[in-house]
N, C-alpha and C positions, 0 to 999 in steps of 0.2 A: 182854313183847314190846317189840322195838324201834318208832319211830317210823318212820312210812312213808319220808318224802323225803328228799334227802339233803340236807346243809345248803344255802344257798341260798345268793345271789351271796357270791362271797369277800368281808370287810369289805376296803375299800383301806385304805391305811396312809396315814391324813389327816394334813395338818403342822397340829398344833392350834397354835392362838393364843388357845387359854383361860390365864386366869389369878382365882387367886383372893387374896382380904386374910388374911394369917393372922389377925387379928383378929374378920374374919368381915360387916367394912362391906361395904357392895353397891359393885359398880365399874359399875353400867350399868340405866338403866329396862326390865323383863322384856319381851318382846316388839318393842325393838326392834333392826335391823338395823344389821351394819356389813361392808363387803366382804373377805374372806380369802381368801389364798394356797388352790390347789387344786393337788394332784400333779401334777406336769409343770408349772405355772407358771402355768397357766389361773387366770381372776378367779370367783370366786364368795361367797358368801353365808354369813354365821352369823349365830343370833340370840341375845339377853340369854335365858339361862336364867329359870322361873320366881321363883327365890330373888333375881337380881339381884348374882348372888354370882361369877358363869362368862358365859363365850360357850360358845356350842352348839355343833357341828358344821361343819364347811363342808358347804354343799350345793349344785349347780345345777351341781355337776361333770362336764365329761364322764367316759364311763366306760372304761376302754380296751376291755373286751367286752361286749357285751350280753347275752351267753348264758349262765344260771348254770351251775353246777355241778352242780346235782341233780335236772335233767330238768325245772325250772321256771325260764322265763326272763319277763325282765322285759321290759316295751316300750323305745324310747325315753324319754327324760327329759321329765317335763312341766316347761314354764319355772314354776319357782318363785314362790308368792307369798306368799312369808316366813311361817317358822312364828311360832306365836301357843301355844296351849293344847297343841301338839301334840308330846311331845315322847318320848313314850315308844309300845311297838308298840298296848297297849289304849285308846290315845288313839283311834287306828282305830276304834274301836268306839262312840265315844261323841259323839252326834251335835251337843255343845255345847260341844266341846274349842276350836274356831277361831270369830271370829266371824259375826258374821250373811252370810250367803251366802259363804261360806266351808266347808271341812270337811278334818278331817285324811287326807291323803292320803302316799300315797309318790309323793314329788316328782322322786325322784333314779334312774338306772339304778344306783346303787352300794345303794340299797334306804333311802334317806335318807328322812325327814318332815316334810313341813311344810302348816301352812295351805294350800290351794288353793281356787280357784271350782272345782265340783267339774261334767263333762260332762252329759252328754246321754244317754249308750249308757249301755241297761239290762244288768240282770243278765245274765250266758252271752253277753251277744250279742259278736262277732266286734269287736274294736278294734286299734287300731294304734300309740297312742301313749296314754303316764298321765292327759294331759288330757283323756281321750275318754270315761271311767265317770264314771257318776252315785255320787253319796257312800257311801261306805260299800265300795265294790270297787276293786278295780284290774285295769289292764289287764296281765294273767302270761300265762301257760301253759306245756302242756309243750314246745314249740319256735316259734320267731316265726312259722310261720305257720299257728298254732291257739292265737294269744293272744284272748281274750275275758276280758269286765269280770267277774272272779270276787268274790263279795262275801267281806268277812271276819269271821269269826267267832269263837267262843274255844273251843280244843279241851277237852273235857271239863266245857263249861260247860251253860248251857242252851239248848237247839238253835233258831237263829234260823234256819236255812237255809232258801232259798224250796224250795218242793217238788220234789224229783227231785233234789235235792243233799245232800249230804252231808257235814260237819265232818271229812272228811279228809285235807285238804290243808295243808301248813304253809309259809309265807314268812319267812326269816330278816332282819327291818330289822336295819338300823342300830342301831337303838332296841329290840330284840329281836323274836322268835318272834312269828308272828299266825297264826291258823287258818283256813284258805281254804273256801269253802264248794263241793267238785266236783261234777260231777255224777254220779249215778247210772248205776255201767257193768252190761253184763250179762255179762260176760268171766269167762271159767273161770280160777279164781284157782289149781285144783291144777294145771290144764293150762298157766299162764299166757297163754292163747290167746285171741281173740275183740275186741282190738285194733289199730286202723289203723296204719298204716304201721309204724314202730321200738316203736314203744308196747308198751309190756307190761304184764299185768294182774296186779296184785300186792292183798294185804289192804290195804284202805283205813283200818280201822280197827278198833279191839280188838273190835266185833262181828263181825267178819271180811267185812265190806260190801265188794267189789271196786271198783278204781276203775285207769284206764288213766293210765300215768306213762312215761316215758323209761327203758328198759328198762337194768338191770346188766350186769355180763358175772363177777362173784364168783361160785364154784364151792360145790357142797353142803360143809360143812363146813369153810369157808375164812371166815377173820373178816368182820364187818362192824360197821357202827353204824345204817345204815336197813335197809328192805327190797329197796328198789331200788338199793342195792350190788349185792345178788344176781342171776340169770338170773330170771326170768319163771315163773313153779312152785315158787320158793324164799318164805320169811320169815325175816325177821333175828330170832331169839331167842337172849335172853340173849349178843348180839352175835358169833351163829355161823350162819353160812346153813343152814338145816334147809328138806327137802322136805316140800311139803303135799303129805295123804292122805288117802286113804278109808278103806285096810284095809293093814293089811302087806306086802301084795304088792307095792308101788313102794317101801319101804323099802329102804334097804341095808344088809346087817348089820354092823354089830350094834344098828342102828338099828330099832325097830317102828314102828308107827301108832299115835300116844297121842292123848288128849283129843277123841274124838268125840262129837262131842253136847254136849262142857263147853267147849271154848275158845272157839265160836265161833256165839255166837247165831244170828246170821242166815245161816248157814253150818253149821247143825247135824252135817251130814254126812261136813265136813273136820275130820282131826285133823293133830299135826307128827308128824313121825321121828324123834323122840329116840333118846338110846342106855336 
């Protein structure tokens, strides 16, 4: 099965001002800051890679859109305060990656990292801008005005999510893939129905757990790479929209209803329409 979302903020096309020694000497002490060119001309921020070896990123850029791509959008930018330990997406995760009162965060609307003081606003709750979650989340969701501080987590790892949520969710940094912790929908995943406003209720994850996303407009049998490429009752398998089912009868031939009872644990009852 394919992954739920689709990828997340487009990467910008940074004008890097990395450089390394072919020799392999360090050009700079790790952790600290020097100011760099940002697309369109704007000033912002890179830091000394761990090794001592590169500059990092530019970050603290504005973004030209705030809205990603894959039914998961970012808030505004928290003003940067220079990364430190943080430089990859599992840094997220690790609560001694930035220094004391500090925590690795995404700092940037382009999906960028760095050390920050990390907010106030708890888990789920209703936020407005990356400064506003307490460590370990960030301020996303599926359209700006249903972003709340979602913690993050590691898909396929071992389940920190706070209760009523679930490891189905995925944000594309900078710095790569993080797994978002959503909440718990009760939405009819074969109907794809039982979602507010544009939302559609698609397989959250390989136990086939539903979870409410920014709905597709991809047709049964027309390629994809997530789920929510698709319409709303579809799953991207094997990177082809196939309809979830219960029994034959909503197939189309020469499609059946296969794997009921085996694909989908929490979802016993749904199988796909393969040919």
């Amino acid at each position: 099965m394919t992954a739920l979302f689709k990828p997340a903020l487009p990467l910008l096309a940074l004008l890097s001002l990395s450089c390394s020694d072919d020799q392999g000497a360090t050009i700079c002490d790790p952790g600290t800051t020097q100011p760099c060119a940002c697309p369109g001309g704007a000033m912002g921020a890179q830091a000394c890679e761990k090794d001592g070896k590169s500059w990092g990123v530019c970050y603290g850029c504005p973004s030209p859109d705030d809205a990603g791509a894959d039914g998961v959008t970012i808030a505004d930018a928290a003003p940067p305060d220079g990364p430190g330990g943080c430089t990859k997406a599992a840094d997220l995760l690790d609560p001694g990656a930035c220094g004391a009162g500090k925590a690795c965060s995404i700092v940037g609307s382009d999906g960028t990292l760095g050390c920050a003081v990390p907010g106030t606003t708890a888990f789920h709750q209703p936020c407005s801008d990356l400064s506003a979650c307490v460590a370990g989340s960030g301020c996303l969701g599926a359209s700006m005005s249903s972003l709340t501080c979602l913690p993050f987590c590691e898909r396929g790892g071992v389940d920190t999510c706070p209760a009523g949520s679930a490891c189905t969710g995925v944000f594309q940094t900078l710095a790569g893939e993080i797994g978002l912790c959503m909440p718990k929908a009760t939405c009819d995943i074969v109907t794809g129905t039982g979602c507010s406003g544009t939302l559609g209720c698609y397989v959250g994850d390989s136990d086939g757990n539903p979870v409410c996303v920014a709905a597709g407009t991809t047709t049964e049998g027309a390629s994809c790479k997530v789920s929510n490429d698709c319409l709303p009752g579809l799953v991207c398998s094997k990177s082809v929209c196939r309809k979830l089912c219960h029994d034959s009868g909503v197939c189309t031939s020469p499609t059946t209803c296969q794997g009921v009872g085996i694909v989908f644990s929490a979802a016993p009852t749904v199988g796909i329409c393969l040919p």
